[in-house]
mmCIF file of the N, C-alpha and C atoms, coordinates in Angstrom:
data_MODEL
# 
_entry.id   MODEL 
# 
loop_
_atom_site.group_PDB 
_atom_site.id 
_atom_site.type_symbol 
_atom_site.label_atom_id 
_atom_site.label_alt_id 
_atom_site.label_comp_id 
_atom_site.label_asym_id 
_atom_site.label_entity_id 
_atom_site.label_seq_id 
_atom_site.pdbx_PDB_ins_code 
_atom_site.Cartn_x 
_atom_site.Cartn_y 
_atom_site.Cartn_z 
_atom_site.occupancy 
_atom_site.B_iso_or_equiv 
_atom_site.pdbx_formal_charge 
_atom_site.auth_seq_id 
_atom_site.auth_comp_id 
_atom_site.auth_asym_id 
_atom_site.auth_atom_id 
_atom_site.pdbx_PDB_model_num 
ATOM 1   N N  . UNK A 1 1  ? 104.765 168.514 129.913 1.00 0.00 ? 1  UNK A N  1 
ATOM 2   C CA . UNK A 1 1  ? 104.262 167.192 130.165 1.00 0.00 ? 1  UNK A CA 1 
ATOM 3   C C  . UNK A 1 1  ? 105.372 166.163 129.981 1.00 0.00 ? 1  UNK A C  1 
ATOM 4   N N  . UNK A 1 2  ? 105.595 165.037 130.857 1.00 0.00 ? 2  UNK A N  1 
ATOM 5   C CA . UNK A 1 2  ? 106.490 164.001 130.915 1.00 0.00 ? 2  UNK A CA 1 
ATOM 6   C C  . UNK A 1 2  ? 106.060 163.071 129.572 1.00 0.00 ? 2  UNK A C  1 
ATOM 7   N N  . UNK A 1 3  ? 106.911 162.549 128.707 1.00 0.00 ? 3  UNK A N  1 
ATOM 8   C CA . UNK A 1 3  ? 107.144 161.842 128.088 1.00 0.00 ? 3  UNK A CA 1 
ATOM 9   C C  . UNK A 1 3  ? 106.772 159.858 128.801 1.00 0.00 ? 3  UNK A C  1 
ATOM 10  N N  . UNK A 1 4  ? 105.182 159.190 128.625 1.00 0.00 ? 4  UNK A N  1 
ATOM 11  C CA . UNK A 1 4  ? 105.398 157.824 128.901 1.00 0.00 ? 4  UNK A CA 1 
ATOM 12  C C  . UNK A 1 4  ? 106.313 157.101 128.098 1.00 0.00 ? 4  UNK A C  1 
ATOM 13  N N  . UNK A 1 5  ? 107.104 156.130 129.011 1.00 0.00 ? 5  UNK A N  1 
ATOM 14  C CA . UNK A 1 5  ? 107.586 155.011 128.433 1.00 0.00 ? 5  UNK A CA 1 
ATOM 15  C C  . UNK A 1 5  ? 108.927 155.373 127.596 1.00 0.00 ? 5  UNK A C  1 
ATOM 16  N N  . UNK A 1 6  ? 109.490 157.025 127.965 1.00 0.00 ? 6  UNK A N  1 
ATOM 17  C CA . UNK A 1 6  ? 110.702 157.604 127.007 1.00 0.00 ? 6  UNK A CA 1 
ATOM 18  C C  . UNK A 1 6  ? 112.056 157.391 127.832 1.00 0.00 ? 6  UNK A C  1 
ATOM 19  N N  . UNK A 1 7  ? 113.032 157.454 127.190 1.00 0.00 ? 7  UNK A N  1 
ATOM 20  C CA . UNK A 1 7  ? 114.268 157.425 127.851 1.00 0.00 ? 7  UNK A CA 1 
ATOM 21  C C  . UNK A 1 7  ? 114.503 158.394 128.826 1.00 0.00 ? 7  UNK A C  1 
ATOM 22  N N  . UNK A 1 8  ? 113.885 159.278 128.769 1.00 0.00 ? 8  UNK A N  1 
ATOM 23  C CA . UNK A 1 8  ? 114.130 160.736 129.793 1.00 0.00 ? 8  UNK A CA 1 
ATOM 24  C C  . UNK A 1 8  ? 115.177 161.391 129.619 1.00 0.00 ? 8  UNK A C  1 
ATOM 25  N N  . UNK A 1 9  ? 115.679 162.133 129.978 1.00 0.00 ? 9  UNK A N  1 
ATOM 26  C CA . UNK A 1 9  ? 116.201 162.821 130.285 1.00 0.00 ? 9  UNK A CA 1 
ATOM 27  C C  . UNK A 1 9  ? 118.147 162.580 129.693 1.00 0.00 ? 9  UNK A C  1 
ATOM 28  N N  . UNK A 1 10 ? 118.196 162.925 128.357 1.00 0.00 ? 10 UNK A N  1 
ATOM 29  C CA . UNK A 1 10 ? 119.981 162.396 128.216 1.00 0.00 ? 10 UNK A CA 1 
ATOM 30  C C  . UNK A 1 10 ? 121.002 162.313 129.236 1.00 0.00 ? 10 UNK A C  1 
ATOM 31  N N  . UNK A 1 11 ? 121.230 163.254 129.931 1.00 0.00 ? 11 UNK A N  1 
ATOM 32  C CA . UNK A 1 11 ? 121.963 164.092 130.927 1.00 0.00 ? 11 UNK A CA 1 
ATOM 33  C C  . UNK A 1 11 ? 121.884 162.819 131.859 1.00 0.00 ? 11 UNK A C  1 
ATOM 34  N N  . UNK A 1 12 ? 120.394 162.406 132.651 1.00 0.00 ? 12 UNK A N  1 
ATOM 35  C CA . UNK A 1 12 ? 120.442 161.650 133.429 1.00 0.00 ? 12 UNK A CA 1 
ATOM 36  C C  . UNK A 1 12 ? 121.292 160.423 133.493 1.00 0.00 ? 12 UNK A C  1 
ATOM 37  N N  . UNK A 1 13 ? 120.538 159.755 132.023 1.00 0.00 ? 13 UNK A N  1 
ATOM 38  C CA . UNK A 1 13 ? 120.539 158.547 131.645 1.00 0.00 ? 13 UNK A CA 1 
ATOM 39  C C  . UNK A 1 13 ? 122.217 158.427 131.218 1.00 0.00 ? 13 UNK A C  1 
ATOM 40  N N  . UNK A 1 14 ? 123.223 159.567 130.532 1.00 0.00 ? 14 UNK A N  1 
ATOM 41  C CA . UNK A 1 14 ? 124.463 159.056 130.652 1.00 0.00 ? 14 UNK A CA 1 
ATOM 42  C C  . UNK A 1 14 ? 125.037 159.368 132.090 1.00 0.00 ? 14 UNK A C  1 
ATOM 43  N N  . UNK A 1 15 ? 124.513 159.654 133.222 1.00 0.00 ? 15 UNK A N  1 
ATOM 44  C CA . UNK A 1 15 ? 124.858 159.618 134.381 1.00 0.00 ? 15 UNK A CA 1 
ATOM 45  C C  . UNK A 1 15 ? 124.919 158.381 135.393 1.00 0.00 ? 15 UNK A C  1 
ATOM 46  N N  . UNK A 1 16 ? 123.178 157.845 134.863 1.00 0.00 ? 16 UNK A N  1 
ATOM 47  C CA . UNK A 1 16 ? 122.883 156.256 135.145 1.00 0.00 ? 16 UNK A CA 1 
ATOM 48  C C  . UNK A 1 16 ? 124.074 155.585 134.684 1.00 0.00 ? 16 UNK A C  1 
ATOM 49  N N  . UNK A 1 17 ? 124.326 155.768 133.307 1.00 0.00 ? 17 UNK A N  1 
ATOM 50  C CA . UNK A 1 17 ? 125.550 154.299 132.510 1.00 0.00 ? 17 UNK A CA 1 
ATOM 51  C C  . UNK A 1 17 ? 126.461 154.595 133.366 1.00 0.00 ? 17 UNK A C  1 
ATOM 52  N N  . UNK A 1 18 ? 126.981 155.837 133.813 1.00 0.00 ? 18 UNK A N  1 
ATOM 53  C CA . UNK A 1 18 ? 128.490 156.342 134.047 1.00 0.00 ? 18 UNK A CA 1 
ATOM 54  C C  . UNK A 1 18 ? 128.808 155.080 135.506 1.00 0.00 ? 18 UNK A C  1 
ATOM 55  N N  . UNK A 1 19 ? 127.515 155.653 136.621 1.00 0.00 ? 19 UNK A N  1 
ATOM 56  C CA . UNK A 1 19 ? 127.944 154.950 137.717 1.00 0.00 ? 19 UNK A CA 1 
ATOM 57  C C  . UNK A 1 19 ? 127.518 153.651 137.474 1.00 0.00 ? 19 UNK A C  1 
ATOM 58  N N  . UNK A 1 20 ? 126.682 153.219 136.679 1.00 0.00 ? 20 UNK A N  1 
ATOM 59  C CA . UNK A 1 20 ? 126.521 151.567 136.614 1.00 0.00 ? 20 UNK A CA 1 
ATOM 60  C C  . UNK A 1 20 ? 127.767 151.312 136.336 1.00 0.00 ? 20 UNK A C  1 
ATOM 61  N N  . UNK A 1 21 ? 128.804 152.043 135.118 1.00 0.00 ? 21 UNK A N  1 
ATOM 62  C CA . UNK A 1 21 ? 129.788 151.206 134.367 1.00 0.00 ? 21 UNK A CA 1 
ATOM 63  C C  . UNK A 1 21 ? 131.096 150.952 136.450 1.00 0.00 ? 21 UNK A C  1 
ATOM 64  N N  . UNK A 1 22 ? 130.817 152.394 136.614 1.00 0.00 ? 22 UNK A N  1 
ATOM 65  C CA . UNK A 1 22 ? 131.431 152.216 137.865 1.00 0.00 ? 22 UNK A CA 1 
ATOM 66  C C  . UNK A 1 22 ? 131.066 151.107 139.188 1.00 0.00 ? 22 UNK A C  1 
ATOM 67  N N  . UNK A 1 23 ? 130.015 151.123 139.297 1.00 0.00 ? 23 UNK A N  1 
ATOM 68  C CA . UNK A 1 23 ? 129.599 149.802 139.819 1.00 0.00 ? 23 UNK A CA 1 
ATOM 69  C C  . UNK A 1 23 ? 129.976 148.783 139.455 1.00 0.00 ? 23 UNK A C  1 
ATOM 70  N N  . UNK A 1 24 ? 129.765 148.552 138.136 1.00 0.00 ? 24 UNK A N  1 
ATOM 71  C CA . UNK A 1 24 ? 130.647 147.460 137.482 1.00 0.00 ? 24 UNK A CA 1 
ATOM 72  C C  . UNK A 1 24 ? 132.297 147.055 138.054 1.00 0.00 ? 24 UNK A C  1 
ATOM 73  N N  . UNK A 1 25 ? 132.337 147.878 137.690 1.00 0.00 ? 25 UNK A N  1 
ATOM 74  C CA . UNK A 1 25 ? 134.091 147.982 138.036 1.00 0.00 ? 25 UNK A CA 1 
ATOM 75  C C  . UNK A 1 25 ? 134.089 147.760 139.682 1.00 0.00 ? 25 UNK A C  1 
ATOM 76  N N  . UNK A 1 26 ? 133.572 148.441 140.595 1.00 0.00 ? 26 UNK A N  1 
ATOM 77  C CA . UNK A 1 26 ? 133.855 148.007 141.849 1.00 0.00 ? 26 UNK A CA 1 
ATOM 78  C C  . UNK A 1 26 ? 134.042 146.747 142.164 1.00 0.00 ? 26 UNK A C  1 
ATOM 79  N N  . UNK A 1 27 ? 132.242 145.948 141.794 1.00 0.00 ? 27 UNK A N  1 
ATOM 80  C CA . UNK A 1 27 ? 132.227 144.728 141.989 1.00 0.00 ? 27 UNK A CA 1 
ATOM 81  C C  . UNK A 1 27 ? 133.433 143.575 141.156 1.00 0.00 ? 27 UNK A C  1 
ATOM 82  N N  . UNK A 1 28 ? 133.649 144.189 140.396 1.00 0.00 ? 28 UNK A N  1 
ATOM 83  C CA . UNK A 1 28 ? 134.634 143.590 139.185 1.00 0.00 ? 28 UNK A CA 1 
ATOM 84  C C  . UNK A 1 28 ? 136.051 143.063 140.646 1.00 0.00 ? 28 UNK A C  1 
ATOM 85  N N  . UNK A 1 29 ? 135.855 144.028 140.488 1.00 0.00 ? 29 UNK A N  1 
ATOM 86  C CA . UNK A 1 29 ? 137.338 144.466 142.136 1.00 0.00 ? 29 UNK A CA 1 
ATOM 87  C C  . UNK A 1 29 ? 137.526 143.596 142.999 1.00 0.00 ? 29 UNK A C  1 
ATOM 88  N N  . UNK A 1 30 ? 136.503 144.015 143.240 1.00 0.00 ? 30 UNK A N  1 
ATOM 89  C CA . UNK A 1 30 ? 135.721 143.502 145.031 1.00 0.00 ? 30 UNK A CA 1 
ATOM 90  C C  . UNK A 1 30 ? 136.057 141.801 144.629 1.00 0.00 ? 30 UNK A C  1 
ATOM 91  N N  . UNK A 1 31 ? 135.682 141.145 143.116 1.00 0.00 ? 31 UNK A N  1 
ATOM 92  C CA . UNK A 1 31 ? 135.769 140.022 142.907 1.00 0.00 ? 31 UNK A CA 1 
ATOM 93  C C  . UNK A 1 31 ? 136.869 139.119 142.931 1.00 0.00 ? 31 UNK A C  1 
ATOM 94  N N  . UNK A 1 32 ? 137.545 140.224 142.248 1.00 0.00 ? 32 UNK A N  1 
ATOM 95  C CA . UNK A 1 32 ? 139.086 139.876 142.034 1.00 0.00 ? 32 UNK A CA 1 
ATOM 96  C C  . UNK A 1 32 ? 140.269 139.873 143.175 1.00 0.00 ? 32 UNK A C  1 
ATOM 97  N N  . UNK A 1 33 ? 139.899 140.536 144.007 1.00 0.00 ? 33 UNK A N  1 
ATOM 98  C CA . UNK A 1 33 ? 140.539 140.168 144.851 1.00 0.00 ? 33 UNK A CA 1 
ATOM 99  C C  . UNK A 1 33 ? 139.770 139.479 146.022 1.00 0.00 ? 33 UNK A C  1 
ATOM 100 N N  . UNK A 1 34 ? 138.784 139.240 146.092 1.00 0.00 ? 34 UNK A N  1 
ATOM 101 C CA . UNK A 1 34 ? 138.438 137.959 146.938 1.00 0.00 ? 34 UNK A CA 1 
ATOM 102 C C  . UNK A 1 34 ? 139.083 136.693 146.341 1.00 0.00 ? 34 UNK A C  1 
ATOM 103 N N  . UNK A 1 35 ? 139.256 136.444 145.092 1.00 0.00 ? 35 UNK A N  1 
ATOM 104 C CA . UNK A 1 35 ? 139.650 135.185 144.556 1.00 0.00 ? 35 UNK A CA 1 
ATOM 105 C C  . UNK A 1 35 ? 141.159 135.024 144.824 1.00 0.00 ? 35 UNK A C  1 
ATOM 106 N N  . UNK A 1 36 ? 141.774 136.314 145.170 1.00 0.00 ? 36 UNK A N  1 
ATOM 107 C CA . UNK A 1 36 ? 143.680 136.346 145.114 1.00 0.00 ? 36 UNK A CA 1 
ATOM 108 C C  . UNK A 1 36 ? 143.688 135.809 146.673 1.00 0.00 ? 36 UNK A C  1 
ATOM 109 N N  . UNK A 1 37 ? 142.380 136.183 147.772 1.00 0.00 ? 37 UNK A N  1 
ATOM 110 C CA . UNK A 1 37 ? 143.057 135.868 148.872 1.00 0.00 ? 37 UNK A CA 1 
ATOM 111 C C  . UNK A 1 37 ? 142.196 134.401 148.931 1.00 0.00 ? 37 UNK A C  1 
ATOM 112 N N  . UNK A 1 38 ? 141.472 134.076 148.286 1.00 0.00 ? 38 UNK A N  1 
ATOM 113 C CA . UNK A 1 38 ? 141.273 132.221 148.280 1.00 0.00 ? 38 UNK A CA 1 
ATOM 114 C C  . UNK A 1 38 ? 142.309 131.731 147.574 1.00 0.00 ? 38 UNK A C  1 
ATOM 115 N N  . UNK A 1 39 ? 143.094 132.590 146.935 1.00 0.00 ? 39 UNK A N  1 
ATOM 116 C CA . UNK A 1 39 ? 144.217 131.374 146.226 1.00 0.00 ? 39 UNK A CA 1 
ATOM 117 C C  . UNK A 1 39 ? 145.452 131.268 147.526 1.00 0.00 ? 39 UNK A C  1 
ATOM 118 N N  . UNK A 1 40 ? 145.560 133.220 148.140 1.00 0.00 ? 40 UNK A N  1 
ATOM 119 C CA . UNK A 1 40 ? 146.094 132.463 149.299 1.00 0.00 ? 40 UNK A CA 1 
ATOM 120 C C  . UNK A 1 40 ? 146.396 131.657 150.513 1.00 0.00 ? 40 UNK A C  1 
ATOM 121 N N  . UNK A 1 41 ? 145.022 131.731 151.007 1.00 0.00 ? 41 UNK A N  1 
ATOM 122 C CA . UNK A 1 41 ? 144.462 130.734 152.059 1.00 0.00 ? 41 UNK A CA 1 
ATOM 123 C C  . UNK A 1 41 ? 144.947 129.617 151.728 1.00 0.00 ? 41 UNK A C  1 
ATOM 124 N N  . UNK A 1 42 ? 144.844 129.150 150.349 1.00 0.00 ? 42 UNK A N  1 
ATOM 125 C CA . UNK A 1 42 ? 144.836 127.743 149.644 1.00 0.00 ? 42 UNK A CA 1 
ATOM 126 C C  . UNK A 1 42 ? 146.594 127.503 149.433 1.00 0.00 ? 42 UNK A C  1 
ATOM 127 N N  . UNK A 1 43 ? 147.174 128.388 149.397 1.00 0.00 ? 43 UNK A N  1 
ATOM 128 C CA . UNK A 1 43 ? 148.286 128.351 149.187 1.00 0.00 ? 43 UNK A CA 1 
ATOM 129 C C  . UNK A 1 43 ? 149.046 128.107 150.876 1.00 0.00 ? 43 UNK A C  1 
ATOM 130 N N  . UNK A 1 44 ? 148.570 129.243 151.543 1.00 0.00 ? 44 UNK A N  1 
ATOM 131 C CA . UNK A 1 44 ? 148.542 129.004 152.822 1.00 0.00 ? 44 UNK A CA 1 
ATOM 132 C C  . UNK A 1 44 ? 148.401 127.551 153.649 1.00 0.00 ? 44 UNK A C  1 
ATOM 133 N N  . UNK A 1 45 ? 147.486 127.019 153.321 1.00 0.00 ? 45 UNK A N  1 
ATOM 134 C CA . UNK A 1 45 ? 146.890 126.172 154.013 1.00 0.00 ? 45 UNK A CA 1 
ATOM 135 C C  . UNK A 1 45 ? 148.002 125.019 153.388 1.00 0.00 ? 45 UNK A C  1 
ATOM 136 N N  . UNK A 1 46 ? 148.421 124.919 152.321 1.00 0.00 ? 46 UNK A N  1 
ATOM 137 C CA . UNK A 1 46 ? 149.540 123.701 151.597 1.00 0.00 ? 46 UNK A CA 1 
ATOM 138 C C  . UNK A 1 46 ? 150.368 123.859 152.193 1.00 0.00 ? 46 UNK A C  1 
ATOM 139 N N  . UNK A 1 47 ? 151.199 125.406 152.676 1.00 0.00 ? 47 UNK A N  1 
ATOM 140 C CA . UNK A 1 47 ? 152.478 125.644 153.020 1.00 0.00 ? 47 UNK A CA 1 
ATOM 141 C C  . UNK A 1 47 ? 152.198 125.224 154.675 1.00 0.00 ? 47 UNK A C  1 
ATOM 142 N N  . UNK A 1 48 ? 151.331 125.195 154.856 1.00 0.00 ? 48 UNK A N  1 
ATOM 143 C CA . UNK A 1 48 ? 150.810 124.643 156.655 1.00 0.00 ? 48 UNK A CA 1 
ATOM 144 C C  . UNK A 1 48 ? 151.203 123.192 157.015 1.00 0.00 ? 48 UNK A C  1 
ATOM 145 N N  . UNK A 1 49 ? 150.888 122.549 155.935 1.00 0.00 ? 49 UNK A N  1 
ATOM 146 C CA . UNK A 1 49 ? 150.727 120.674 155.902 1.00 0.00 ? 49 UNK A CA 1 
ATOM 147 C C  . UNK A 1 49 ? 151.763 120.745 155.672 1.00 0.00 ? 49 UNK A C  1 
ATOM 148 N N  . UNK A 1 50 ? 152.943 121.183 155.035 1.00 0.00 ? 50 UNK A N  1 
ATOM 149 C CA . UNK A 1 50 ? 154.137 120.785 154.384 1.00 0.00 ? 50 UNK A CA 1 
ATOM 150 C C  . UNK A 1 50 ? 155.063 121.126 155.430 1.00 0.00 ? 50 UNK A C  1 
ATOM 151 N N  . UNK A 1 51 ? 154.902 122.276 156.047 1.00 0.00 ? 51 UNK A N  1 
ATOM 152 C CA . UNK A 1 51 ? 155.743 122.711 157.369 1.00 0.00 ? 51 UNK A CA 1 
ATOM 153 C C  . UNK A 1 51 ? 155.590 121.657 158.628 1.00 0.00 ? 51 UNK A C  1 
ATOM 154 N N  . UNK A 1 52 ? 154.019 121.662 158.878 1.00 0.00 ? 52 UNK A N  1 
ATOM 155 C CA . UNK A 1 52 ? 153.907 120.383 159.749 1.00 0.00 ? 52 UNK A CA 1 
ATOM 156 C C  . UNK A 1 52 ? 154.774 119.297 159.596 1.00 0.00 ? 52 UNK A C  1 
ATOM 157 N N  . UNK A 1 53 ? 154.529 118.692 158.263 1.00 0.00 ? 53 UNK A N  1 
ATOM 158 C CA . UNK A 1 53 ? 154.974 117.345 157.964 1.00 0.00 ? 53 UNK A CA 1 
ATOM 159 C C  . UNK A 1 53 ? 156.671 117.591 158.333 1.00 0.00 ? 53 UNK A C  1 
ATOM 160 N N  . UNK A 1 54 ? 157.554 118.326 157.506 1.00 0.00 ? 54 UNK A N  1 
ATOM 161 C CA . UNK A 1 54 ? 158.803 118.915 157.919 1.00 0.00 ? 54 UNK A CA 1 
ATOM 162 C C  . UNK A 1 54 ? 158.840 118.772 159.101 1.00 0.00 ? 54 UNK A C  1 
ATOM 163 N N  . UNK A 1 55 ? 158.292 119.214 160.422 1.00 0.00 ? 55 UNK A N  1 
ATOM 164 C CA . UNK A 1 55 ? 158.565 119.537 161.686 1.00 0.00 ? 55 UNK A CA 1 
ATOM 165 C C  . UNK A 1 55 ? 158.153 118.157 162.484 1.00 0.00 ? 55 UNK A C  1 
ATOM 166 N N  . UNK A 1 56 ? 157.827 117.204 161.696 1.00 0.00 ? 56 UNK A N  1 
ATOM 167 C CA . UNK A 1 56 ? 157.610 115.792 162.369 1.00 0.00 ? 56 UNK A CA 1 
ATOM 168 C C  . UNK A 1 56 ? 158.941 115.099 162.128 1.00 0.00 ? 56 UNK A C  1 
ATOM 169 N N  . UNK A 1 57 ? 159.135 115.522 160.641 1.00 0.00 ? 57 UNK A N  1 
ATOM 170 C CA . UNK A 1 57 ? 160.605 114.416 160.247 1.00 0.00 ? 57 UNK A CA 1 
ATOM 171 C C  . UNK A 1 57 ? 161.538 115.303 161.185 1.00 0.00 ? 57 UNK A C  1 
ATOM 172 N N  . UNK A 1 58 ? 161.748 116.411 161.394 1.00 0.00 ? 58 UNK A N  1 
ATOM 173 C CA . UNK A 1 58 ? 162.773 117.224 162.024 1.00 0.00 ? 58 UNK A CA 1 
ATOM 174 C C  . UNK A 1 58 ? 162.654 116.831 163.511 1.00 0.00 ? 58 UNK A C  1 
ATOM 175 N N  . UNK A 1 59 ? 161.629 116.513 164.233 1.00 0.00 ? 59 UNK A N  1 
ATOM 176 C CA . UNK A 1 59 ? 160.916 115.572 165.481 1.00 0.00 ? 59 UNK A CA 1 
ATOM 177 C C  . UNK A 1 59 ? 162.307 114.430 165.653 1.00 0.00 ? 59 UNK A C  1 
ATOM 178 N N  . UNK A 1 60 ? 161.606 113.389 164.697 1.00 0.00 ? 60 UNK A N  1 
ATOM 179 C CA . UNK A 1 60 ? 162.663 112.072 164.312 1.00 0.00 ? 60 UNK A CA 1 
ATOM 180 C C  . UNK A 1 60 ? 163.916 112.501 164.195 1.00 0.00 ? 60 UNK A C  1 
ATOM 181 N N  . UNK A 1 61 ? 164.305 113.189 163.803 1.00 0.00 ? 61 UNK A N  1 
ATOM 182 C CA . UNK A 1 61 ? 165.491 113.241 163.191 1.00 0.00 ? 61 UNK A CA 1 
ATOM 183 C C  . UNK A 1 61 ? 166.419 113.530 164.473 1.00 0.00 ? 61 UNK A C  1 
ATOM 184 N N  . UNK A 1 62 ? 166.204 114.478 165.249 1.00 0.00 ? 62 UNK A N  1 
ATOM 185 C CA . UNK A 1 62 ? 166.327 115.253 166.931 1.00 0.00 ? 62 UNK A CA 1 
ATOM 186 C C  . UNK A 1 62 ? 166.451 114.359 167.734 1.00 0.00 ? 62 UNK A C  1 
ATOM 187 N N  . UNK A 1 63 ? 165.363 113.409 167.424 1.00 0.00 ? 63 UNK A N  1 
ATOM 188 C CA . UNK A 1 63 ? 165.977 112.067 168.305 1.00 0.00 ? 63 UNK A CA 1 
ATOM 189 C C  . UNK A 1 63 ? 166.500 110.706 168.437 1.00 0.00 ? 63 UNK A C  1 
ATOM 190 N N  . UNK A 1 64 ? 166.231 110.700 166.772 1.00 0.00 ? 64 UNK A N  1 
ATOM 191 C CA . UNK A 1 64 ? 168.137 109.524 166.666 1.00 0.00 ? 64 UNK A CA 1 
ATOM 192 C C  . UNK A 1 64 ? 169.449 110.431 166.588 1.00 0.00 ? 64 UNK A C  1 
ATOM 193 N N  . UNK A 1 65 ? 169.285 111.834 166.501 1.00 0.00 ? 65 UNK A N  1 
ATOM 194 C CA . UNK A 1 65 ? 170.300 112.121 166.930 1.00 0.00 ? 65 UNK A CA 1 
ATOM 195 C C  . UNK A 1 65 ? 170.673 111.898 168.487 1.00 0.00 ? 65 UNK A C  1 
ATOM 196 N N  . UNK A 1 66 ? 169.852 112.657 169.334 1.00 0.00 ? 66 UNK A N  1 
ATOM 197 C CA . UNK A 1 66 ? 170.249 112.178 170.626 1.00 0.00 ? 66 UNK A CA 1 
ATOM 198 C C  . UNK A 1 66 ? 170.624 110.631 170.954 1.00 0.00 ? 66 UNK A C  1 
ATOM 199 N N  . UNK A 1 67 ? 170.021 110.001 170.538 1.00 0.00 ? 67 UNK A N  1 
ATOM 200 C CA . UNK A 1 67 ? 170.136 108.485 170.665 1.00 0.00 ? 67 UNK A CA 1 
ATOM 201 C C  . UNK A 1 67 ? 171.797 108.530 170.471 1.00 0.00 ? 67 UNK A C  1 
ATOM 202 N N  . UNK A 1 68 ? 172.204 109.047 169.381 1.00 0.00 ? 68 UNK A N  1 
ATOM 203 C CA . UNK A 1 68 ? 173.488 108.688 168.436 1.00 0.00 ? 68 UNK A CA 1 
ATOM 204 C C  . UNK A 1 68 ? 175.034 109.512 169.694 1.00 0.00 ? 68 UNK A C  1 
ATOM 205 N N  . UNK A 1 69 ? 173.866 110.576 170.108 1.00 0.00 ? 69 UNK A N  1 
ATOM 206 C CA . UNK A 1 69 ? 175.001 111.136 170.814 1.00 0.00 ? 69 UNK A CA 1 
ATOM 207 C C  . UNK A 1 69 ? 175.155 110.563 172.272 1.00 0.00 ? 69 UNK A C  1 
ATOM 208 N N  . UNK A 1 70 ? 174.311 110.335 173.048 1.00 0.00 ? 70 UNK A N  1 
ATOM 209 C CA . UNK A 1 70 ? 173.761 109.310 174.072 1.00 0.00 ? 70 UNK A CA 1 
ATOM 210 C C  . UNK A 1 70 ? 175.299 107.814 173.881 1.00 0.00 ? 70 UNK A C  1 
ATOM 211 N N  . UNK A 1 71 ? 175.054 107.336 172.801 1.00 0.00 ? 71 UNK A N  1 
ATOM 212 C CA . UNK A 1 71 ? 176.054 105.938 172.319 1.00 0.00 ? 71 UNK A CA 1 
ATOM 213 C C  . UNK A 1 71 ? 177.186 106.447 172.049 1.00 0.00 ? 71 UNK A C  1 
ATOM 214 N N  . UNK A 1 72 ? 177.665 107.651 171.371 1.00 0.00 ? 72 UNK A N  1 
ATOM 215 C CA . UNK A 1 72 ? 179.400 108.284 171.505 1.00 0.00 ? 72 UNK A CA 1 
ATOM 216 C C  . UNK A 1 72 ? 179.875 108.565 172.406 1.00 0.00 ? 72 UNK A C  1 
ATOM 217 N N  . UNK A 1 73 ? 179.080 109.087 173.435 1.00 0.00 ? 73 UNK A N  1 
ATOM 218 C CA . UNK A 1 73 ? 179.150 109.415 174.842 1.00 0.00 ? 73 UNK A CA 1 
ATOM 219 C C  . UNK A 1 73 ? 179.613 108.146 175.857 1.00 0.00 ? 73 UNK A C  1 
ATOM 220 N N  . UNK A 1 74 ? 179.045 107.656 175.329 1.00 0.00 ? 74 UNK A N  1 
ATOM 221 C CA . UNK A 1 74 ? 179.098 105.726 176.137 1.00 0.00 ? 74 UNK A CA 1 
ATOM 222 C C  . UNK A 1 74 ? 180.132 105.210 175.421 1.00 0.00 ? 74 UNK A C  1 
ATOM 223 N N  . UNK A 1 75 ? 180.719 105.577 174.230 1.00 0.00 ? 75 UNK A N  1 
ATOM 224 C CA . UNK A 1 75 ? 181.354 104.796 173.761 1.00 0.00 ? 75 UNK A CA 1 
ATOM 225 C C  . UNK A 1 75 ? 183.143 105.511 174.065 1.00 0.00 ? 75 UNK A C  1 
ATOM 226 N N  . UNK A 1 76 ? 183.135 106.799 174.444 1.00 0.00 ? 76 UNK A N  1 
ATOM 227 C CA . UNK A 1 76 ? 184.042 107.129 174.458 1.00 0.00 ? 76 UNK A CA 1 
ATOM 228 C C  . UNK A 1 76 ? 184.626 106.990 176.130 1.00 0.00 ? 76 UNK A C  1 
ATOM 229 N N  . UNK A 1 77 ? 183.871 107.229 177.098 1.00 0.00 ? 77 UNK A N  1 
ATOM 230 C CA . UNK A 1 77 ? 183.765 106.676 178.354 1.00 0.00 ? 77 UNK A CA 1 
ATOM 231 C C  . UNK A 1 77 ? 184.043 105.644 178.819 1.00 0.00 ? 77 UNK A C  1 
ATOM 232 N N  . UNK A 1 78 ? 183.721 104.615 178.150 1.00 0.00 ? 78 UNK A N  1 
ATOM 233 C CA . UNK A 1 78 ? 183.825 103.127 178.520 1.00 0.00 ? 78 UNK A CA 1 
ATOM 234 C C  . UNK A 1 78 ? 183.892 102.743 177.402 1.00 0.00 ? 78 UNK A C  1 
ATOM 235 N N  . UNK A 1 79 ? 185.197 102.708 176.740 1.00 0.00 ? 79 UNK A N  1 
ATOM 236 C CA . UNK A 1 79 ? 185.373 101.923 175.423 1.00 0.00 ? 79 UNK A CA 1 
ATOM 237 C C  . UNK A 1 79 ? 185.680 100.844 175.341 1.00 0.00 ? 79 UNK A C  1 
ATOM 238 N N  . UNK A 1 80 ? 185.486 99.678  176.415 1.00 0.00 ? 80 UNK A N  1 
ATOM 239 C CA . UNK A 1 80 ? 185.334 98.414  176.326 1.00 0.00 ? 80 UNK A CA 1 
ATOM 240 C C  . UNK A 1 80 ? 184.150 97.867  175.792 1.00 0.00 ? 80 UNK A C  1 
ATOM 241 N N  . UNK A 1 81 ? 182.738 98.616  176.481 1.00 0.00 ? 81 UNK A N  1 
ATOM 242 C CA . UNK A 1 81 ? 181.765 98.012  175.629 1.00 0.00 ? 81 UNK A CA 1 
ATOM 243 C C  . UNK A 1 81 ? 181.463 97.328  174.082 1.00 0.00 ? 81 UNK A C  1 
ATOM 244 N N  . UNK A 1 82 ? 182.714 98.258  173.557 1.00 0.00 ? 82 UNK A N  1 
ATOM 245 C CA . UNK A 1 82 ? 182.374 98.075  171.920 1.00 0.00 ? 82 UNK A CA 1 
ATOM 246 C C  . UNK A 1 82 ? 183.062 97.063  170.841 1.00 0.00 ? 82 UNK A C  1 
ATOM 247 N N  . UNK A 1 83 ? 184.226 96.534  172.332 1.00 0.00 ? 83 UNK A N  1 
ATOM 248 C CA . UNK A 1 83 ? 185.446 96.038  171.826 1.00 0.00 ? 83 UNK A CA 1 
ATOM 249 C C  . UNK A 1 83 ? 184.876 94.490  172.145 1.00 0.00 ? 83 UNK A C  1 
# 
């Protein structure tokens, strides 16, 4: 006859803990590295804005240079203008 309301079975029941503790641990996992790749997204996503921003001043920069080389060009050509 079954035992109401008893722990059952030892054997089982440290079988139950074994894979709960393992379950545990998966999800533990599963957690931990979802959070490493939100830190990189986040990290990602900074190094995105900062490259952008870089590649605007590097924009500007490309074209007072041309400007600059455009006026040496003119200036070495026709060096009366300057005189």
């Amino acid at each position: 006859m079954g035992r109401g309301g008893g722990m059952g079975n030892p054997v089982n029941v440290g079988i139950a803990v074994q894979a709960d503790w393992e379950n545990r641990e998966f999800i533990s996992n599963i957690s931990l590295n979802v959070r490493r790749l939100f830190d990189f997204l986040l990290r990602f996503a900074t190094t995105k804005s900062k490259l952008a921003s870089l590649n605007e001043k590097l924009d500007i920069l490309e074209r007072k240079l041309e400007v600059l080389e455009v006026q040496v060009s003119s200036a070495t050509t026709n060096p009366s203008v300057f005189n």
